[in-house]
LOTORKOL-709907 format. One line per field, with one value per residue: residue number from 0; chain; x, y, z of N, C-alpha, C, O in turn. Coordinates in nm, 2 decimals, decimal comma. Example, Ala and Ser with C-alpha at 12.3 -4.5 7.8 and 13.67 -1.06 7.14 Angstrom:
# residues 2
pos c(0	1)
unit c(A	A)
n.x c(1,32	1,28)
n.y c(-0,57	-0,22)
n.z c(0,78	0,71)
ca.x c(1,23	1,37)
ca.y c(-0,45	-0,11)
ca.z c(0,78	0,71)
c.x c(1,32	1,29)
c.y c(-0,33	0,00)
c.z c(0,78	0,79)
o.x c(1,42	1,34)
o.y c(-0,33	0,11)
o.z c(0,85	0,80)
This chain:
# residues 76
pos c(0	1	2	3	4	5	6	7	8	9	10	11	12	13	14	15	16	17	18	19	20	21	22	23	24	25	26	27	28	29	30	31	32	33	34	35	36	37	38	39	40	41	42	43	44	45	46	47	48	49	50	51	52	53	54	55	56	57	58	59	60	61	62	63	64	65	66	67	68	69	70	71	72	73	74	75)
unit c(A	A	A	A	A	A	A	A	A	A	A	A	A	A	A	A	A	A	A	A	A	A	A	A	A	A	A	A	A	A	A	A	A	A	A	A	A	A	A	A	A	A	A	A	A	A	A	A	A	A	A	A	A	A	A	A	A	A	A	A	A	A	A	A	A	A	A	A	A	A	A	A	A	A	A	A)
n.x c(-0,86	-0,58	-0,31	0,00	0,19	0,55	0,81	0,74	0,85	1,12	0,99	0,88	1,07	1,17	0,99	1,00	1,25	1,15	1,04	0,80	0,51	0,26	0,43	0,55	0,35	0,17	0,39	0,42	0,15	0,17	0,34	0,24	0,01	0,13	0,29	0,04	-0,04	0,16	0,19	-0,07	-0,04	0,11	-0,03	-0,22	-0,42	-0,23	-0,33	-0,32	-0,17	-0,30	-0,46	-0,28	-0,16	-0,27	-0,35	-0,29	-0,23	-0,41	-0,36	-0,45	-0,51	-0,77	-0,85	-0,75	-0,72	-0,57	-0,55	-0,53	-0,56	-0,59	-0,65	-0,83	-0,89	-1,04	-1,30	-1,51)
n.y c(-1,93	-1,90	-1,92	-1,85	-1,98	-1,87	-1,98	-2,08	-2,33	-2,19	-2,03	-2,19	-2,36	-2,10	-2,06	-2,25	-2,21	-2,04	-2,13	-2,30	-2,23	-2,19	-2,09	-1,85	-1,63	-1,65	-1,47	-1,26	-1,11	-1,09	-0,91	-0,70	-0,60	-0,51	-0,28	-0,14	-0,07	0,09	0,28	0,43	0,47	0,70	0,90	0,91	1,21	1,35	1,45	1,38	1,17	0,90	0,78	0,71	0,58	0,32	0,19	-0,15	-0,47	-0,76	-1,09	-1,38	-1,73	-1,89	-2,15	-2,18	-1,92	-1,60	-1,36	-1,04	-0,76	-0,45	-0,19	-0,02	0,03	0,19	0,45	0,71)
n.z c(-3,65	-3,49	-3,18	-3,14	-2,86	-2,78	-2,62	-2,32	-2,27	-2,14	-1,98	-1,75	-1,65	-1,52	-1,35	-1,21	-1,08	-0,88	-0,72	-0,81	-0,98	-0,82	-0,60	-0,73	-0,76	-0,54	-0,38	-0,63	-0,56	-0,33	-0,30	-0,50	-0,32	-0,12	-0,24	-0,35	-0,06	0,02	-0,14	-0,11	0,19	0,10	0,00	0,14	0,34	0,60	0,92	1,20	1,15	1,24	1,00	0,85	0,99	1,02	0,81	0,66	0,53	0,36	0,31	0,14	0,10	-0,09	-0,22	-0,57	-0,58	-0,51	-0,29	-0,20	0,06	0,09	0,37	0,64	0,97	1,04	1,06	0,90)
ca.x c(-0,77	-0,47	-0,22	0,16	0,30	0,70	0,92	0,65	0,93	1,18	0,88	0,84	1,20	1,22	0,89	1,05	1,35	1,13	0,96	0,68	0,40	0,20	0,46	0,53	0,18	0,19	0,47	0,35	0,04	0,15	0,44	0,17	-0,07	0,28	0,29	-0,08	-0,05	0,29	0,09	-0,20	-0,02	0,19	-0,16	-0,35	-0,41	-0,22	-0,37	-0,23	-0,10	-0,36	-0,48	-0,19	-0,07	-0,41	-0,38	-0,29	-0,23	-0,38	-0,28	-0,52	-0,54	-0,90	-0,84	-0,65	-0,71	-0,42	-0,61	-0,49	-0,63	-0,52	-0,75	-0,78	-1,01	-1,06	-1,45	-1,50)
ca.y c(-1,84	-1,97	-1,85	-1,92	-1,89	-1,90	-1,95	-2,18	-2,44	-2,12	-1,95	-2,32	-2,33	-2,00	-2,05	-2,39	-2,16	-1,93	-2,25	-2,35	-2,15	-2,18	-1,99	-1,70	-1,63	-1,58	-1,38	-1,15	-1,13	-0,99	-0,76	-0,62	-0,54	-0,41	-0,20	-0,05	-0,01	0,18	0,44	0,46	0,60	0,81	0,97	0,98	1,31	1,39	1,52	1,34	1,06	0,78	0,68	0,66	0,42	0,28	0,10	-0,26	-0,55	-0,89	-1,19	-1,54	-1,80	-1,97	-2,25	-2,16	-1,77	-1,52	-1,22	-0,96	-0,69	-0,32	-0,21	0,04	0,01	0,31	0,49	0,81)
ca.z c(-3,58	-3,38	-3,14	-3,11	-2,76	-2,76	-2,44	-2,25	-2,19	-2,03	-1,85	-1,67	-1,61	-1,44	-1,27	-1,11	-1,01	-0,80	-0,63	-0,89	-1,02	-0,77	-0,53	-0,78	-0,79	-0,39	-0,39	-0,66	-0,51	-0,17	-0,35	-0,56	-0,19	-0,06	-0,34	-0,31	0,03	0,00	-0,22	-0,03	0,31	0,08	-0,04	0,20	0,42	0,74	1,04	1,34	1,10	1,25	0,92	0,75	1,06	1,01	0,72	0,66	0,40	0,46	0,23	0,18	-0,02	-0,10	-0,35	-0,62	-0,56	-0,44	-0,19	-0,09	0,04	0,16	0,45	0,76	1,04	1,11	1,04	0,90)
c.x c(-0,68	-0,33	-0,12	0,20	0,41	0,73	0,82	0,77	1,03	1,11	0,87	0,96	1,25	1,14	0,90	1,14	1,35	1,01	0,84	0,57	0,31	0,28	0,48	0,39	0,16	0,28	0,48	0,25	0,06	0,26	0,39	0,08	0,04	0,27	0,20	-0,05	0,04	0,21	0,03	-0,13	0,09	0,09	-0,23	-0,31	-0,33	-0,25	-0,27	-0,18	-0,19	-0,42	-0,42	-0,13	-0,18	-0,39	-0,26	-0,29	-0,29	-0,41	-0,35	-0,53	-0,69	-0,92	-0,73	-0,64	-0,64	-0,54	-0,54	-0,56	-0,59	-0,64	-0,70	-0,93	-1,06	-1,20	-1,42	-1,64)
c.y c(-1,93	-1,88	-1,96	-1,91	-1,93	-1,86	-2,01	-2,25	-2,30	-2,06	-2,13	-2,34	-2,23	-2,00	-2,14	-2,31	-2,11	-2,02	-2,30	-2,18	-2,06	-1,99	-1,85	-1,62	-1,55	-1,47	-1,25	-1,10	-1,04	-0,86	-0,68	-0,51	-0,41	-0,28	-0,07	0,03	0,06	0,30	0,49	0,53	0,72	0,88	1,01	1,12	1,27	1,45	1,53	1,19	0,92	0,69	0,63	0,49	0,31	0,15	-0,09	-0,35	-0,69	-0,99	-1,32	-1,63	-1,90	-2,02	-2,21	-1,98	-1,74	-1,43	-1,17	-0,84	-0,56	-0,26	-0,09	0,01	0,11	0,37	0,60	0,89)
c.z c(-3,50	-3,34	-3,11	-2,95	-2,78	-2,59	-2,35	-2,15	-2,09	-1,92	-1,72	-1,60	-1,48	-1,32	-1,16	-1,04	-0,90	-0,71	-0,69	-0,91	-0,95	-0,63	-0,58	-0,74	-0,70	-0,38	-0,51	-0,60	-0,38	-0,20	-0,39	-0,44	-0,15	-0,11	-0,33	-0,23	0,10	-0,02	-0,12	0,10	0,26	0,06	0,04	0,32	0,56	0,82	1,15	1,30	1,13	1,13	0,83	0,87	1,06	0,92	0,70	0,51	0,49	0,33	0,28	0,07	0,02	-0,26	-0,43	-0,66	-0,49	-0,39	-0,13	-0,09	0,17	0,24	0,57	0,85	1,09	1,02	1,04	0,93)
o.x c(-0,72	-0,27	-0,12	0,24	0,40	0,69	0,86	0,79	1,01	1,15	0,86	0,95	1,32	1,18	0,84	1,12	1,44	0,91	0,76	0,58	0,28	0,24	0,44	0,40	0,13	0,23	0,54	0,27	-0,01	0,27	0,42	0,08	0,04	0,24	0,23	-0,02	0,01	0,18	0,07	-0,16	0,15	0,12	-0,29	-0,20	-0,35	-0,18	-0,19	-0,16	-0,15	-0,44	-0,46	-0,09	-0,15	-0,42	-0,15	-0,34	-0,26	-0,50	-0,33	-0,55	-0,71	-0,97	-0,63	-0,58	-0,62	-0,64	-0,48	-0,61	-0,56	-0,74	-0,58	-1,04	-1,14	-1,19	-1,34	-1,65)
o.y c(-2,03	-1,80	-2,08	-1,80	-2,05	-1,78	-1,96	-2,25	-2,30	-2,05	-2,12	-2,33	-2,26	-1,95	-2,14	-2,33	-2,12	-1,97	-2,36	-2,06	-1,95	-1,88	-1,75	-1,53	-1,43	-1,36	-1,15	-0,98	-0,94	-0,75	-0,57	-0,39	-0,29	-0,18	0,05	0,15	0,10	0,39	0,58	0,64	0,81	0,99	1,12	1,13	1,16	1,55	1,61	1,10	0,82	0,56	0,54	0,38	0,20	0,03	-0,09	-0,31	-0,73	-0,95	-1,38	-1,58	-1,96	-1,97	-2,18	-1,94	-1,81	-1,44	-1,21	-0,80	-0,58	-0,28	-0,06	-0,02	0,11	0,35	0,64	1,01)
o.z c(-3,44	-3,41	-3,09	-2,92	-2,81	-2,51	-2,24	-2,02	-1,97	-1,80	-1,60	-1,48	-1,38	-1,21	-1,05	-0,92	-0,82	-0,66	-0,61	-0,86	-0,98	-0,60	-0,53	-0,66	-0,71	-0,38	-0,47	-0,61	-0,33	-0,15	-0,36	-0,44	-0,14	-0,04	-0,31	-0,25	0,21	0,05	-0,06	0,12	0,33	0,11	0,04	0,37	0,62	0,82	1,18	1,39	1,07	1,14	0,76	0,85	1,12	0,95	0,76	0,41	0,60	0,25	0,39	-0,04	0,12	-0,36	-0,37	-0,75	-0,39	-0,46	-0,03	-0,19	0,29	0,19	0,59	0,80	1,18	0,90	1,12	0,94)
């Protein structure tokens, strides 16, 4: 069995454009949280709105892992 990839050398290209690999990666990474955590206070219940203001994104890197992670502190 064997795989083709095409467009390697333009994906490298474009991935240099947008500051190397490494930074896309980051920057998807926390657009994607963004993203979640958009939804998430569009979803969730309103009372008196505290857990929609509740919630939170928080963004780490440990090695060559992207984290993020959508979060509220608040106990039910």
């Amino acid at each position: 069995m064997s795989i083709e990839v095409k467009g390697l050398g333009e994906l490298a290209k474009k991935l240099a454009k947008l500051g190397g690999a490494d930074t896309a990666i980051s920057n998807g990474t926390r657009e994607a949280a963004r993203i979640v955590n958009n939804s998430a206070k569009e979803l969730c219940p309103v009372d008196n709105g505290n857990l929609r203001a509740s919630l939170h994104t928080d963004y780490k890197r440990e090695g060559s892992k992207h984290i993020a992670v959508s979060y509220t502190h608040l106990t039910l």
